[in-house]
C-alpha positions in Angstrom: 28.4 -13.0 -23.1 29.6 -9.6 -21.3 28.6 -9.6 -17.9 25.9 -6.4 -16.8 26.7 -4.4 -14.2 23.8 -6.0 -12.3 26.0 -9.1 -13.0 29.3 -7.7 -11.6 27.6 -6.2 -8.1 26.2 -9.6 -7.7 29.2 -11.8 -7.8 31.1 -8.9 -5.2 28.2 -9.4 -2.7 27.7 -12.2 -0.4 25.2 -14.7 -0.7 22.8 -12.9 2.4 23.4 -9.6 0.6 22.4 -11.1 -2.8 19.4 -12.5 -0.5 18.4 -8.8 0.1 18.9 -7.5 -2.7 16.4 -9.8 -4.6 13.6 -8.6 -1.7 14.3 -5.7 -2.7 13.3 -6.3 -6.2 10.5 -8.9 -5.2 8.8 -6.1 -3.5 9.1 -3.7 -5.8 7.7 -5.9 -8.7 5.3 -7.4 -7.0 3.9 -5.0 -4.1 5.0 -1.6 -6.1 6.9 -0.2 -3.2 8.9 -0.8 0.0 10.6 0.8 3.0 13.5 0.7 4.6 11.8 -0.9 7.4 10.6 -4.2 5.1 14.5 -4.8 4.9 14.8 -4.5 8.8 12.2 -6.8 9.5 12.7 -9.3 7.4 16.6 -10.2 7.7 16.9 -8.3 11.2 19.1 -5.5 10.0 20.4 -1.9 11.5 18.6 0.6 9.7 22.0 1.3 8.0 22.6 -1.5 6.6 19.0 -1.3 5.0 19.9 2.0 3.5 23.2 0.8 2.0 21.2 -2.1 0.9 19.2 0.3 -1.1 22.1 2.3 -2.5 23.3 -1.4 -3.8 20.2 -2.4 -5.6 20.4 1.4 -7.4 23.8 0.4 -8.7 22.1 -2.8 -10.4 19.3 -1.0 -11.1 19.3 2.6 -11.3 16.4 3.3 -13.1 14.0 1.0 -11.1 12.6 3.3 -8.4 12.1 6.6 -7.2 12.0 7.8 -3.5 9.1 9.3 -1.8 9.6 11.8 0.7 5.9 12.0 1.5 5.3 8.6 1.7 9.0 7.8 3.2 9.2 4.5 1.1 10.8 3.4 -2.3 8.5 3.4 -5.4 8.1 1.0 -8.7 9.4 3.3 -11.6 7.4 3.2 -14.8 10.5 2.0 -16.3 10.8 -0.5 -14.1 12.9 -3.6 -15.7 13.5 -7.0 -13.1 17.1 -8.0 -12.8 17.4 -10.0 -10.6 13.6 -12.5 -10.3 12.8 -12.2 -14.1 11.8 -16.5 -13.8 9.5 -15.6 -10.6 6.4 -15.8 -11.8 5.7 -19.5 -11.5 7.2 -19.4 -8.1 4.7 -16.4 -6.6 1.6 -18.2 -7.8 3.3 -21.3 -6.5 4.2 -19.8 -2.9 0.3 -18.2 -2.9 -1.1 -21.7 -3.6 1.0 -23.1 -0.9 -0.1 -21.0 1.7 -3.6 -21.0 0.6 -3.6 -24.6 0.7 -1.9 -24.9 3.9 1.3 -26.3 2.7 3.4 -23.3 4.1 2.8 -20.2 6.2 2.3 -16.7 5.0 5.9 -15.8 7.3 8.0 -18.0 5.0 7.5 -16.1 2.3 8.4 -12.2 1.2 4.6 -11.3 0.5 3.6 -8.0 2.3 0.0 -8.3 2.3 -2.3 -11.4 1.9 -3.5 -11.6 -1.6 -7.5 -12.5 -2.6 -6.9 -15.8 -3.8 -9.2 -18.9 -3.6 -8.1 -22.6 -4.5 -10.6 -25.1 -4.8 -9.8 -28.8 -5.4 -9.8 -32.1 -3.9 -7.5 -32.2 -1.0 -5.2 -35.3 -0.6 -3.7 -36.2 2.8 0.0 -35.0 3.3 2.5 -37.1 2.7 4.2 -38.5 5.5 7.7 -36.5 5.7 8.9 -40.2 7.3 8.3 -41.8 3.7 9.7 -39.1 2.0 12.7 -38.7 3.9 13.1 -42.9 3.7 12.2 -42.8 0.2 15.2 -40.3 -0.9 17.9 -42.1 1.7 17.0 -45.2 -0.6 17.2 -43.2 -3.8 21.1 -41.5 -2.1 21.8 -44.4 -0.7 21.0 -47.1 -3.3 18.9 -48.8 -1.1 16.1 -51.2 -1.1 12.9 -50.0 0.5 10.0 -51.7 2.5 6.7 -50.2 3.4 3.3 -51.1 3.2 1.4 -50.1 0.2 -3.0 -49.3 -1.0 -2.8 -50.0 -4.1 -5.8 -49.7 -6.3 -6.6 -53.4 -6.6 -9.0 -53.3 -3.8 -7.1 -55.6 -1.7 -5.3 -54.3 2.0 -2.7 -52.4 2.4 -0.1 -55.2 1.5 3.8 -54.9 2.3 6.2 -54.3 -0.7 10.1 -54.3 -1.1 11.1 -51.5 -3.7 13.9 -50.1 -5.0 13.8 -46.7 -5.4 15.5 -44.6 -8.2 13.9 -41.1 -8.5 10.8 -39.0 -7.7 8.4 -37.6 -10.0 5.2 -35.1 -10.1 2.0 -36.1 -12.1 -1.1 -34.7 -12.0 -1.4 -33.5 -8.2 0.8 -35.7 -7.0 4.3 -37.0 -6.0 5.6 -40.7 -7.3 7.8 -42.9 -7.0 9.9 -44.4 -9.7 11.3 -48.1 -8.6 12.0 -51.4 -8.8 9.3 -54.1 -7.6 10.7 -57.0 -6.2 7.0 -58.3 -6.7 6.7 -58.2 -10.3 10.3 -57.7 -11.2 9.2 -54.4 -12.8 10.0 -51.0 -12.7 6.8 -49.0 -11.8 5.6 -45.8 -9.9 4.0 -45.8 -6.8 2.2 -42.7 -5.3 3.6 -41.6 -2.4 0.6 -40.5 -0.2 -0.5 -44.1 -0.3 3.0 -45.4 1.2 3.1 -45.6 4.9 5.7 -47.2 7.4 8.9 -46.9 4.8 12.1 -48.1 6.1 15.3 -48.2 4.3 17.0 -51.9 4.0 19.5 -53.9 2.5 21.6 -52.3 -0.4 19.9 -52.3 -3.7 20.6 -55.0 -6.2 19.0 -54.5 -9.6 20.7 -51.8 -12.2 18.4 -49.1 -12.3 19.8 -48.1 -16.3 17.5 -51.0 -16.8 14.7 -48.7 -16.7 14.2 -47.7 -20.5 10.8 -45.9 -19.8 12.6 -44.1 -17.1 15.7 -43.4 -19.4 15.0 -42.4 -22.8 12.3 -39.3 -24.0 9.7 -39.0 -26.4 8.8 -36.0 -28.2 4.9 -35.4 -27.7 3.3 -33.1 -30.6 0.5 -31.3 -29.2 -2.5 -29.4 -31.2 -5.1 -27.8 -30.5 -8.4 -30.2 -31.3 -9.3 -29.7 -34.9 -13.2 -29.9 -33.6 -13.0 -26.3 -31.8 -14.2 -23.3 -34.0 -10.8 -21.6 -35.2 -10.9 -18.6 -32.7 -10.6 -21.3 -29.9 -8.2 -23.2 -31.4 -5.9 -19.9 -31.3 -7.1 -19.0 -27.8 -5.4 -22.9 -27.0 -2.3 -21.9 -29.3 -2.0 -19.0 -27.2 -1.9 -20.1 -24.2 0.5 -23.4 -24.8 2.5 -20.5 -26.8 2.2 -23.0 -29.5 4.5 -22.4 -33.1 2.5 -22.9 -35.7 -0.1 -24.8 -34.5 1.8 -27.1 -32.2 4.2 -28.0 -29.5 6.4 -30.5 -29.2 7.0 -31.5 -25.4 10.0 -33.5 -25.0 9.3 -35.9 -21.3 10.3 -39.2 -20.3 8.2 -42.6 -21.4 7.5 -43.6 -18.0 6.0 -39.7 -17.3 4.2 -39.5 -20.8 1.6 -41.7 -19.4 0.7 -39.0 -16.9 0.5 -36.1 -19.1 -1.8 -38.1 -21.6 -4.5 -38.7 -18.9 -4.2 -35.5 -17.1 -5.2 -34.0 -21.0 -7.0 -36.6 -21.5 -4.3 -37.0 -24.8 -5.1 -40.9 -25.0 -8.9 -40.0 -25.4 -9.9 -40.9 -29.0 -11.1 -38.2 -30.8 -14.7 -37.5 -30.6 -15.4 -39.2 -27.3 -15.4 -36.5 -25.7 -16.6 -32.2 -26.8 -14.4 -30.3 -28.2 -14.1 -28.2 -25.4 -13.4 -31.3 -23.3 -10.6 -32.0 -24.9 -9.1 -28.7 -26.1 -5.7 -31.0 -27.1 -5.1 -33.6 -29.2 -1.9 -35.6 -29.8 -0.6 -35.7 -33.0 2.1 -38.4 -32.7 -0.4 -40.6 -30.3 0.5 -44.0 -31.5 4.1 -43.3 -31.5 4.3 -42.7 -28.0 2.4 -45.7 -27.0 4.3 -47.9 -29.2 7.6 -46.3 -27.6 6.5 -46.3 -24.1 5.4 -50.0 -24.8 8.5 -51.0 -26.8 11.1 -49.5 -23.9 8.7 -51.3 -21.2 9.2 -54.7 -23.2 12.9 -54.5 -22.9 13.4 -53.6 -19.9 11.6 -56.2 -18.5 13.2 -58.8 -20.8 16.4 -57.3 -19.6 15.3 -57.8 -16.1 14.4 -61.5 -16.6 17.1 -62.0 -18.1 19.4 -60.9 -15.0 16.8 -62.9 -12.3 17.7 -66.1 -14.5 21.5 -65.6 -14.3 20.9 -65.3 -10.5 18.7 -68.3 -10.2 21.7 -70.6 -12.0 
C-alpha cells in the first residue's frame, strides 16, 4: 500500500513531535478548536515551535482547519477527516471513565474542559499495584507465586502457591491465569482478592499445558428470537451483527466470562426477552470444547506429577 502524505511527515518527525501532532488532532476532533497556547502548555513549548507545530499538522492535513483571527485559535473544518486518532474513540470514553471513577486525573489526559459524564456502578477496591507488579515479574520471570487468597468458598483468606502465565479482563475485573499447586489445575484467580504476593522459586509446570488457555472457540451470537423483530435489529445494530449474527472468536478459559456477563449460558426462556437480548447459537459446542480442553489438560498434568513422583 502507497504511503499518504500524512504517512511520510510522520515517519520524518520524531516521536515527541508525532506526540504533538496527534494533540493537535485530538483537539480538534474532539473539542472543535485549539490555540497555539494548548500546544504550549501541554508539552512546555516556545510559542514557535507551537506555530511550526501547526504548519506540520497542515502538511498532513490541509483541509482540516481554518484560522480564526477573531477568535485567535484554530477551527474544526467541516471537512474535517482524522488522520492520525481514527481508533480513538474507545480510548476517550475510556480516559472519561477513568477519571470519573477515580482511576486517573483529569491532567493526564489531553481533555480541555471536563465533560458531563456520570458513572454509576459497584465500586471494587483497587488492586494492590504490589500484586500486580509481583504477579507480572512471575508471568516475565517464569516464576512461581505465593500470596494469600478469599476465595469464594467461605473459608479465610488461605495462602496459595501459583504459577502465573497471563492476565486477563472479565466482566469488571482483572484475572489471573495460573497454575495451582493445590489442585494441580490451571485456573483464574481475581486479582483484587490477592493480597501479600511475593515472587518465588522458578516455575516448574509447562504452561502450553493449558488447553483452555491455548486454543479459541468461535462463539455465534444472535439476537434472542423472543424480542419483537424491530428489537432484534436494534441488537443487530449495535453488535454490528452480518446477517443476523456474530461470530466472536475468544479463548476457552475467557468464554466462560462472556457467557455469564450475557447471561449466554442462560436457557432460553428463563429469563425476558429483554433480559437476555443474546442468545448463543453454538452453546453446547463451546461447553463441550471448554470441557474437553479442560479434561486434557489436567490429564496431561497428572500425568507429568506421576512421572515426578517415580
Amino acid at each position: 500500500m502507497e504511503d499518504t502524505d500524512a504517512d511520510r511527515v510522520l515517519k520524518k518527525a520524531k516521536w515527541n513531535v508525532q506526540k504533538r501532532l496527534e494533540f493537535i488532532e485530538f483537539r480538534l476532533f474532539w473539542d472543535a478548536r485549539l490555540n497555539r497556547k494548548d500546544l504550549v502548555e501541554t508539552f512546555g513549548i516556545s510559542a514557535q515551535q507551537a506555530s511550526a507545530d501547526m504548519a506540520t499538522y497542515k502538511n498532513v492535513a490541509p483541509e482540516n482547519f481554518d484560522f480564526d483571527s477573531t477568535q485567535k485559535s484554530y477551527l474544526r473544518s467541516d471537512s474535517f477527516t482524522a488522520k492520525l486518532i481514527g481508533g480513538w474513540t474507545n480510548r476517550y470514553l475510556l480516559q472519561l471513565l477513568a477519571v470519573e471513577s477515580g482511576w486517573m486525573d483529569a491532567e493526564q489526559t489531553w481533555f480541555q474542559s471536563e465533560q458531563a459524564v456520570e458513572v454509576t456502578t459497584l465500586a471494587r477496591k483497587r488492586v494492590d499495584s504490589e500484586v500486580v507488579m509481583n504477579i507480572l515479574d512471575g508471568i516475565r520471570e517464569e516464576r512461581q507465586v505465593e500470596m494469600f487468597y478469599h476465595s469464594m468458598t467461605g473459608t479465610p483468606a488461605s495462602q496459595r502457591l501459583i504459577e502465573p502465565h497471563a492476565l486477563t479482563y472479565n466482566s469488571g475485573s482483572w484475572y489471573v491465569r495460573a497454575w495451582s499447586s493445590e489442585h494441580n489445575q490451571f485456573r483464574d484467580y481475581n486479582l483484587n482478592r490477592i493480597k501479600d504476593a511475593k515472587v518465588g522459586d522458578a516455575a516448574h509446570t509447562d504452561r502450553s499445558l493449558d488447553f483452555q488457555w491455548h486454543h479459541t472457540v468461535d462463539l455465534i451470537i444472535i439476537p434472542n428470537p423472543e424480542l419483537p423483530s424491530e428489537k432484534q435489529a436494534a441488537v443487530e445494530y449495535e453488535y454490528e451483527m452480518v446477517d443476523g449474527s456474530s461470530s466472536i472468536n475468544c479463548r476457552l478459559s475467557v468464554s466462560f466470562y462472556l457467557m455469564s456477563e450475557y447471561n449466554l449460558d442462560v436457557e432460553p426462556g428463563k429469563l425476558k426477552p429483554v433480559k437476555q437480548q443474546l442468545v448463543l447459537k453454538n452453546k453446547e459446542d463451546v461447553i463441550q470444547a471448554r470441557d474437553v480442553a479442560q479434561k486434557l489438560s489436567i490429564d496431561a498434568l497428572n500425568r507429568v506429577a506421576s512421572t515426578r513422583s517415580k
